[in-house]
N, C-alpha and C positions, 0 to 999 in steps of 0.2 A: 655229678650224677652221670654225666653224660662217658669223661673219663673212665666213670669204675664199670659202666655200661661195656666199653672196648676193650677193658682191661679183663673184665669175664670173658668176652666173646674170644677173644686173644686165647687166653686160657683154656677154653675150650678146644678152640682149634689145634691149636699147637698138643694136648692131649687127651686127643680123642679115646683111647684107651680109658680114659678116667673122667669120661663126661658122664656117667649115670652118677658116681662116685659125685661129682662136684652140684652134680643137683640134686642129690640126696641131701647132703647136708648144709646147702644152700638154702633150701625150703624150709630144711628142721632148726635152722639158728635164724636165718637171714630175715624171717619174718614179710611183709608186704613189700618193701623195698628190695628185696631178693628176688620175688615172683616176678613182682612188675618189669625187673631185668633180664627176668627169663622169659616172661612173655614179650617181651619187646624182641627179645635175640630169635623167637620161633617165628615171627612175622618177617625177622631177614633169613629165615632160612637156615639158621643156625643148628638146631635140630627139629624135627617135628613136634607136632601140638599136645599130639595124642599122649606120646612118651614123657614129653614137660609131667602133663595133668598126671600121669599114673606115678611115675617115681616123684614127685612132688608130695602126695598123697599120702605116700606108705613115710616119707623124711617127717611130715611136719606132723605125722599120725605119731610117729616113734619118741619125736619130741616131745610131746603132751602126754605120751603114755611114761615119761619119763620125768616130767612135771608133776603128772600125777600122782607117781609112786614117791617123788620127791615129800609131797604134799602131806602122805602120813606119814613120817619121822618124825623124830621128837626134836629134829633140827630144823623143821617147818613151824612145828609149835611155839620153839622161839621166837622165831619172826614175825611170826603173826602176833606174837605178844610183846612185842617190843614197844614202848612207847614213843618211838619218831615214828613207826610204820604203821601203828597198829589204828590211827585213828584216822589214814589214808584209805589203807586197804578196808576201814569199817566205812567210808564216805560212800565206794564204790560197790563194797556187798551189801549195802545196807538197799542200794538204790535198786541193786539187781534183782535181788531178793522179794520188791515190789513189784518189777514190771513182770518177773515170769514166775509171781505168785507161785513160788515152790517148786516150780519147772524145773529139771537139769537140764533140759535138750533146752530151753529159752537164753537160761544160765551161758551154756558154752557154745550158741550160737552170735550173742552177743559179748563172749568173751575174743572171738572171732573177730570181729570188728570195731574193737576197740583198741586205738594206739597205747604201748606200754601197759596194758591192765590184762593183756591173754595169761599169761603167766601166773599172775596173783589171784583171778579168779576160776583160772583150772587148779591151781593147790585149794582153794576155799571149798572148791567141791571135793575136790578129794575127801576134805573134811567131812562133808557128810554123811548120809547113809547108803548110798549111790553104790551101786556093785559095781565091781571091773567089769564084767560084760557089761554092763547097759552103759557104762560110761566110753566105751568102746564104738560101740551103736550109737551113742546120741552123737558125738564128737566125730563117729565118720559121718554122720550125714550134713552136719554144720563146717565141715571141713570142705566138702564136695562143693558147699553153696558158696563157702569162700572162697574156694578157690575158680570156680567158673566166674565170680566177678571178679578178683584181683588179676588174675588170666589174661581175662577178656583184657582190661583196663591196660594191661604190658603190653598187648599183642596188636590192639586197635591204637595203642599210642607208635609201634612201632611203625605199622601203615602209615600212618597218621606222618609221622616224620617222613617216611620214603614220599610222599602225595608233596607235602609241603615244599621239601627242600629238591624234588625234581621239578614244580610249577613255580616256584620262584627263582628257580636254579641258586638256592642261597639255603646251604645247609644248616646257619644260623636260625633261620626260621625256623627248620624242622625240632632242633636244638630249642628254641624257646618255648614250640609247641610241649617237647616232651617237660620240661621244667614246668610248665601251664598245670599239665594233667597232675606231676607229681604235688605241687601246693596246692593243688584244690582237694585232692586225695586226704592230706593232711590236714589239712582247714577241717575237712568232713568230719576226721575223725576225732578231732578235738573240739567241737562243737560235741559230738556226740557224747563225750568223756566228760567234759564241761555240765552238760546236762544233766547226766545221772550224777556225778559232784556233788552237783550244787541239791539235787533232791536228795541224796544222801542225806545230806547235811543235815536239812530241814526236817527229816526223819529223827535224823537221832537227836536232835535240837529240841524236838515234838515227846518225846522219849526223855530224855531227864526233865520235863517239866511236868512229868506227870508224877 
């Protein structure tokens, strides 16, 4: 983590020319581990806060608007009907589908912070009856939420290491602080994913026994 942390800032550095360019599409592939690297790199200074959040924004906007459009194809419709995938992705739409009671903006705000399930539950919408403008609207304002906590979370870890590893003068600490913040991130999110799983489940379980 900490390696691929240097090897962006490296990156960066060396061409600066093409730093909007590498956090563009840094934000629209790289997903929370990508951010949290960029918001570590704006707490050393690397680039400002402001410019992270706005090119961030428009990268992982164009992602999902490109998931979406993915979504209705009849090479979505496959996938979603395949049976190794199709009784995963029903564990997790089935669960979603409960908590924001017909919501979209619920839907892909919690598609949002969900490890590996953004993707398969922005194509599930796409499915629906959801127009491209309002699915534009509800995903920029669930994006903005995401991204001011994953932000925050890169930017306060990268502090976080400078505080450490200058009061211990042992940069390892700083180092195991950031490794800290990133398993508990991840713990989060799979407890979270874990949850709605398992009430999937019991949904559709609830559902063929009727």
């Amino acid at each position: 983590m900490v390696e691929s942390i240097e090897w962006l800032r490296l990156l960066i550095v060396d061409h600066r020319s093409l730093e909007y360019i590498i956090i563009f599409f840094g934000a629209a592939f790289g997903g929370e581990v990508a951010m949290i690297a960029f918001g570590f790199l704006a707490a050393q200074g690397v680039f400002p806060l402001h410019l992270l959040f706005v090119v961030s924004f428009f990268g992982t906007l164009s992602s999902d608007l490109l998931y979406f459009s993915i979504g209705r194809t009849k090479i979505a419709g496959k996938f979603f009907s395949h049976r190794f995938t199709n009784s995963t992705i029903n564990l997790i739409t089935e669960a979603v589908r409960k908590v924001s009671r017909g919501s979209h903006f619920v839907a892909l705000l919690l598609a949002n912070f969900m490890i590996a399930s953004r993707i398969i539950l922005i194509m599930y919408v796409s499915k629906t009856d959801i127009k491209f403008g309002r699915f534009i609207y509800y995903e920029s304002i669930s994006l903005i939420l995401w991204l001011l906590v994953i932000t925050a979370i890169g930017f306060f870890s990268g502090i976080g290491f400078t505080y450490y590893s200058n009061i211990l003068e042992n940069i390892y600490a700083g180092i195991g602080y950031i490794l800290l913040m990133f398993i508990l991130i991840i713990i989060f999110q799979l407890w979270i994913k874990r949850i709605f799983t398992k009430e999937g489940k019991e949904i559709i379980e609830g559902k063929n026994m009727v």
